[in-house]
Every structure is written in C-alpha cells, then in structure tokens.
N, C-alpha and C positions, 0 to 999 in steps of 0.2 A: 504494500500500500504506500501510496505517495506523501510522503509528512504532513501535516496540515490539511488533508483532505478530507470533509467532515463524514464522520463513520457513524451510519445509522443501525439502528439494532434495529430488526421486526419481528414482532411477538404475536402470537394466533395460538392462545389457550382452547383447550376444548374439553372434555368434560374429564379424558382419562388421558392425556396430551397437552403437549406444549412444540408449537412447531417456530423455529426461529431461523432468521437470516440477519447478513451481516452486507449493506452497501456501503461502494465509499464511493459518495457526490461526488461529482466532474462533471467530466462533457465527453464520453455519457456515463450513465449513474449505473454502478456495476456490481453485481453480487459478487461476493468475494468468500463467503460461506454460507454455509445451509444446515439446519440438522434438526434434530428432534428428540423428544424428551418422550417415551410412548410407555403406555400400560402404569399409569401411575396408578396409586391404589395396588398394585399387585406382584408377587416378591419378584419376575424376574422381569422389574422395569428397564429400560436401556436409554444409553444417552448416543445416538448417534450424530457425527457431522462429518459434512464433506466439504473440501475446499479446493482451488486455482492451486493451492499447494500442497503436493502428494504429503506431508507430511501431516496436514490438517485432518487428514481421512482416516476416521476410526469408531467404532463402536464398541462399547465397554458396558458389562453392566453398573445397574444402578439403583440406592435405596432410598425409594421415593415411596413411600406412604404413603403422602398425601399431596398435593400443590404447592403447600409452604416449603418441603422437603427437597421439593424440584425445583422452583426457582431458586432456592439458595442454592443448588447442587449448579444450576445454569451459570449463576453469579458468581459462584469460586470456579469456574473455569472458564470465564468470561478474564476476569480480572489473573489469572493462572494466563491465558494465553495473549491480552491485550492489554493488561497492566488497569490501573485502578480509575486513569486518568482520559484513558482512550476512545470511550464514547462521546459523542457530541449531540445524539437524541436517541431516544426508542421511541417506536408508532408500534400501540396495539390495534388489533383488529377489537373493536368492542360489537357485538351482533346487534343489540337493540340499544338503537336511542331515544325510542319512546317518544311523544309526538311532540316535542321540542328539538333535540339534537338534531341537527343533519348536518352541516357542514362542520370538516374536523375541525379539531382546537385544542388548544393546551389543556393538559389535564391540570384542573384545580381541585384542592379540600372541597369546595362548592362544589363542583360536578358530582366528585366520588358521593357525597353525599344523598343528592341529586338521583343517580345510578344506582345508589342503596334502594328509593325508593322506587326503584324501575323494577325492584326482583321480580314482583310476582309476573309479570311482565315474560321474563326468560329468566326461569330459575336455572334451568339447564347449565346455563353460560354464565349470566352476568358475575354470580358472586366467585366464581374465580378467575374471569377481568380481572374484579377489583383489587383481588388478591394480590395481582401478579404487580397490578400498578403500582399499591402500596408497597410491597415486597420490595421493586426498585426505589420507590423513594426512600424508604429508610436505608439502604446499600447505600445508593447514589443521591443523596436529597438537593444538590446542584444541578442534574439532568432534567432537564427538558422532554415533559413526556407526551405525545399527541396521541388523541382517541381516532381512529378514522373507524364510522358507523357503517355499519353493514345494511342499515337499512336505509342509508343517505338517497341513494340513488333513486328510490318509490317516492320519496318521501312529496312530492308533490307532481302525485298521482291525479288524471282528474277526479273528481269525486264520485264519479258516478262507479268508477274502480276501486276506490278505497269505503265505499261504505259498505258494511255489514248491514241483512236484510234482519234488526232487531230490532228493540224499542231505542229507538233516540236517544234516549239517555243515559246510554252508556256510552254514543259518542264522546259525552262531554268526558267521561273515565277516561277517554284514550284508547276504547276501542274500536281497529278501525281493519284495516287490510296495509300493511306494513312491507311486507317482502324484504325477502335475503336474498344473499348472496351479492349485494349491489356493488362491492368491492370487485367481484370478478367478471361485471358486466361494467363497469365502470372500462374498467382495465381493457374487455375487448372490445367497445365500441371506440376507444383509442388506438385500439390493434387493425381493427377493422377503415378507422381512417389511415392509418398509415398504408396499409396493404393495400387498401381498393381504390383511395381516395374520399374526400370528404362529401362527394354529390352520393356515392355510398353508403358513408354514414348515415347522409340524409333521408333514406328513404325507407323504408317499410322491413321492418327488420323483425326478425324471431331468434334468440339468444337461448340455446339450451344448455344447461348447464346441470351437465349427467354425472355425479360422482355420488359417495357414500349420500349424501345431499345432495338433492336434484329441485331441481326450476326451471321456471321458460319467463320469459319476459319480453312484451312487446314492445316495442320501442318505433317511433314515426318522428320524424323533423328530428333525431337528435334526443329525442326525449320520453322518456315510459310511459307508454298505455294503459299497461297492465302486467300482472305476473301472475303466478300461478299459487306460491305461497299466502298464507292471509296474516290472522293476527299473531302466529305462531311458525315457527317452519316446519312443522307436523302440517300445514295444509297441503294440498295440492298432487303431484302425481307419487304414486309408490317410491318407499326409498330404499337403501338397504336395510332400515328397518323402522323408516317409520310408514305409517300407514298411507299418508294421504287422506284426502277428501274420504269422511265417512257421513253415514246417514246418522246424522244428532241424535236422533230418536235411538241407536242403539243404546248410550250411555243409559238410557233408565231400563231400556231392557235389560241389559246386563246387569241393571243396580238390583231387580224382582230375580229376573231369574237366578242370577252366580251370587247375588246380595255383592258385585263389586263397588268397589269407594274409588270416590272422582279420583282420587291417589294412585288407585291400583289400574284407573281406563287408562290415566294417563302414560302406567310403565308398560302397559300394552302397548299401544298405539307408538309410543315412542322409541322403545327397545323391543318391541317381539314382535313386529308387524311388519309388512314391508317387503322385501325377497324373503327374507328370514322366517317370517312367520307363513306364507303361503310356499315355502321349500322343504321348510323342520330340519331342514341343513345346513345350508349357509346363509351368510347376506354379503357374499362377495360376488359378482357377478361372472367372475372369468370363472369359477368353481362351478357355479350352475348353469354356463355354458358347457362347461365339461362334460358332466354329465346328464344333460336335457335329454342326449336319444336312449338313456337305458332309464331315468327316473322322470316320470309324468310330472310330480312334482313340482321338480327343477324347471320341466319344458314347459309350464303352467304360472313359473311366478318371471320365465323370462318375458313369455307373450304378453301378461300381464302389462309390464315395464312398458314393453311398446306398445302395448295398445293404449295405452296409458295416454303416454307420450306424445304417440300421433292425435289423437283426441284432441289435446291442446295447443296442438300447432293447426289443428283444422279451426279449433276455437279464438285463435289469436289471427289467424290470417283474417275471417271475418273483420273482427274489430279491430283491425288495420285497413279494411277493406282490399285486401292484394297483400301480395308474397312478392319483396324483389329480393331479401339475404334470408339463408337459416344458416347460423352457426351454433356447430357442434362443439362442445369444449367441457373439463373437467375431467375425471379419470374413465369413464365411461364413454363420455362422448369423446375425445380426444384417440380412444384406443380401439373400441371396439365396433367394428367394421360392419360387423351381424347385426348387431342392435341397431345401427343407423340404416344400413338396408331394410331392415325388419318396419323402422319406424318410417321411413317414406317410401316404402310399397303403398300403393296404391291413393298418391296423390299427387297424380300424374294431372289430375286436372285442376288442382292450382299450381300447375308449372313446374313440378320437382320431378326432376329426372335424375337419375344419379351416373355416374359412368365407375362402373365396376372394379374397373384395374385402378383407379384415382384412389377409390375410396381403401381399396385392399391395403392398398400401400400409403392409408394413411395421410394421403396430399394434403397442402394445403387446399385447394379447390378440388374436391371431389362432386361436382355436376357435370353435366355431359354438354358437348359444345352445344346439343338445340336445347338444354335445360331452360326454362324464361326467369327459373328461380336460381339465384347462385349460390349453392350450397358450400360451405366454407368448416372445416376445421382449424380450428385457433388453440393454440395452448393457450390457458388463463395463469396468471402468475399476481396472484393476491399481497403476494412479499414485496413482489414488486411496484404494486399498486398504493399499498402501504408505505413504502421507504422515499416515492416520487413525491405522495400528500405529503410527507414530513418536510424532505425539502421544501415544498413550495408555504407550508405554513412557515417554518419558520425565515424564509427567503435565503438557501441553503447554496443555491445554484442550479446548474441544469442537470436537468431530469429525461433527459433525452435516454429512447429505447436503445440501449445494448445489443447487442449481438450475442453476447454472452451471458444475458440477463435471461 
C-alpha cells in the first residue's frame, strides 16, 4: 500500500458472520484484502482472509462464541497486521434504516441510539451492527465510522409501492415496504452504466439479485419502482431459507392447529423454509442441483426458485410497462447457468431470448443477438459499494471502479 493513502475497512455483520475488506482510496479505489469471520456461535468458527499479497492468505481456526469475541479476534489482527494507527475509516453495511435513515453518514451516540430503537424492526441484524460499531469505537474511539443503509436505495419508493394493504395507522409506526439488498443494486446500476452506458441505465431495468438472499427490483429513469422484498427480507420470492411471500392467514392456523407463537412462525419462515425446508436437505443450491434427477424433492424446491423468480420479472416488466435490461447477479444469479435458463424459458414474449453458449460460460451479456431484452450478468460487490460511500462521505478521493476491485 502506498503511505498516506487513506485505508478503508468494510464490515457486513450477519447473524452467525462477519465478512470484511480492506480499500486503499486512489485513482482507483482498490481492494487490497478480503476475508471472513464464519460460524460464530459454534466451536469450529474460522477466521479466513485473502490478499494482493501471497502472504496475507490464510485461514486458521477460531474462538468466537459470540460477536463480541469476533470482533475483538478481527481487531487484534487488524492492529497485529496494520499497526494500531493504520485505518483512516470503517463503513458498515447497516440492513434497516427505518423510515428516517437513507442517505449514509457518520455514525453518532444519537444514531446508535436511534438504531436501538429500530430493533424490532430487524432483530435478525440490527443488534449486532450495533455491536460491531460500538466494538470499534471503544478499540478505535478517533475513527470515523459511516453507516451505508441497505434499504437507502427503496427508500423513496413511489407510494403506491411502498404501502402495505392494512389499517393506516401503522403507516404512521413505520410500517411500510422497505426493501434490501439496495447496497448491491446500488452498486450494479453503476456497473450497468459503466458497461452499457448511461441511456442504459436509463431505461426499464429488472435487477435480480439470487444468492442465500434473493430480490428483484425494478428500477425506470435511474430510479426504483418497486422490489420484491416488503417490510422484512423474509418477503418476496423463496430463499435458501427463508420462505417468501406466504398467505397471512397461515400464522393463526398454525397458532389453533401446532398452538405455534409469533416466535416460533417467525424461526420457520426465517430458518426452515425456503430451498431448505421444501428439500429437508439442503439450502445450498448447487447441492440441490446435484441431486434434482435422483431426489423429487430437491427437483421440487429448484423449480420452485424459478418459478418463483420468473413470476416476478413477469410482475415487474408490467409495472415498468416493457423489458429493455434483466441483470442476473449474486451467488446464484452470477453462477448458475440452469436457474437462469430455467427462469427465462418461456418469456420469449416480453423479448428474453437467451443464447446458450453466453450464458454457459457465464458472459457478461448472455442474450442472443435478436434478444429485444439485454440480459446481463454482473458480479455485485457490496465491499465495494461500501468503501466508494465512505470515500465520498467523508471527501476521501476517487472512487473510481478497479479492475481488481
């Protein structure tokens, strides 16, 4: 790294995880490490990271209990390989910012506070954000810490998208249709103007975004229509395990018939639903591709997925009125070739043609030269989307896309 070059840390807590990177602003603004903190809560947690320098690369186990355990284990080998003095910001990824936050900003006492009141909100996540952010201020209490919202990007939605069909007045609570993911549609409708150009940008766009967490987001002029996620990211199409859109009315069935508590629908719906729970096998997808032609199952919760899928891009091309971009992206969309065939067979009459050898191998343009619709694979990179906001909040320098970013 080049002396003086401001070195941003990116933090992305998740419930049993901590995933981080390490930029240093220039012209352009360049990952320089990457790694992860996985299985926390469980004895054989691991710290891994990879770096530009073979040496940086290694994984080792690690005794992480809990989140506190893990960020301090992150922080002594933060300050073990960059010295005590060497960061100049961290940008966490925070998932809800509740119907106030959306543009990022410095983290204050007042926000954490703020963010406390957001839990019930996203219990999932929020309370260990908060953790991780406090964690570094007491480490680092001269560092500069920016929140960038995972729901920024919805956050002015038109209304007719963001209201919930209930009584009014829990709009005033802050109930509304929120959407995730917006850090990684952020990210590719920037990717998407670089790549296509910006008259691209501008037009009539479907963003899917297929990994353990999936979404679709419609986006027109540059800016969201709609998404598929609501007040929660348990809404919308099946995930690795969470359910998706279910019929409301189930919650009191299951409350008479299994006598379950809003507690117990929620670790359904949340943790046992999804590939996972229509497989009883896995919730990894490339596992229940494997085996789809000897277990029904598996072949049951893959079609699922796309039919899902497709559902919502026939539902968003509508309220776009026309299909000019679908980008694939995320771990799912980004890798596997079958689901993306699977999910545009047979909408060929809103302009999706795919061309076969593209898509196999991956391309970035996977549509066939007479496609009308141009179907697009993009790698989404959230670290990176994260460490760009930090720059530009703090006026860090240029943020210009990498090659090796």
């Amino acid at each position: 790294m080049k002396p003086g070059n401001p070195r941003i840390l990116t933090i992305n807590g998740g419930s049993s995880s901590i995933k981080f990177a390490l930029f240093e602003a220039g012209d352009p603004l360049q990952r320089v490490l990457e790694g992860s903190i996985d299985r926390i809560g469980l004895p054989e947690a691991t710290l891994r990271v990879k770096g530009l320098n073979q040496a940086d690369n290694f994984t080792r186990p690690l005794a992480a209990p809990d989140h506190t355990a893990a960020v301090g284990a992150l922080m002594d080998w933060i300050e073990e390989r960059l010295g005590r003095v060497a960061l100049t910001a961290v940008g966490h990824r925070v998932v809800h910012g509740g119907p106030h936050y959306s543009d990022p900003q410095l983290i204050t006492r007042e926000m954490v506070e703020e963010l406390r009141q957001l839990t019930p909100f996203d219990p999932e996540h929020l309370p260990e954000e908060i953790l991780l952010a406090e964690a570094f201020h007491r480490r680092f209490p001269k560092l500069p810490q920016v929140a960038c919202f995972d729901t920024a990007f919805h956050h002015d939605l038109p209304r007719v998208a963001r209201l919930l069909p209930i009584p009014r007045r829990y709009e005033a609570l802050g109930v509304r249709r929120y959407g995730f993911h917006g850090l990684s549609y952020s990210f590719l409708m920037g990717e998407l103007a670089r790549l296509a150009g910006a008259e691209a940008a501008q037009g009539r766009i479907i963003l899917a975004h297929l990994g353990n967490g999936a979404s679709l987001a419609a986006v027109r002029g540059g800016k969201p229509v709609d998404t598929s996620m609501g007040f929660t990211p348990t809404a919308g199409v099946p995930m690795s395990t969470r359910s998706g859109d279910l019929d409301p009315g189930l919650v009191w069935y299951l409350a008479r018939s299994e006598k379950m508590s809003a507690k117990q629908f929620n670790e359904m719906v949340s943790f046992q639903s999804g590939l996972l729970g229509i497989s009883e096998t896995s919730s990894d997808m490339r596992d229940l591709m494997e085996c789809e032609a000897q277990d029904v199952r598996a072949a049951e919760a893959v079609a699922l997925f796309c039919y899902q899928v497709k559902k919502w891009v026939g539902a968003f091309a509508a309220a776009l009125g026309g299909l000019d971009t679908l980008v694939f992206a995320g771990g799912i969309g980004e890798n596997a070739a079958v689901v993306r065939t699977r999910i545009c067979d047979g909408l060929g009459f809103l302009g999706i043609e795919l061309e076969e050898a593209r898509n196999a191998a991956n391309e970035g343009v996977i549509s066939a030269t007479t496609s009308r619709v141009t179907v697009r694979v993009i790698r989404t990179d959230e670290e990176w989307m994260i460490a760009s906001t930090v720059c530009r909040v703090l006026e860090l320098g240029a943020v210009k896309k990498s090659a090796l970013s």
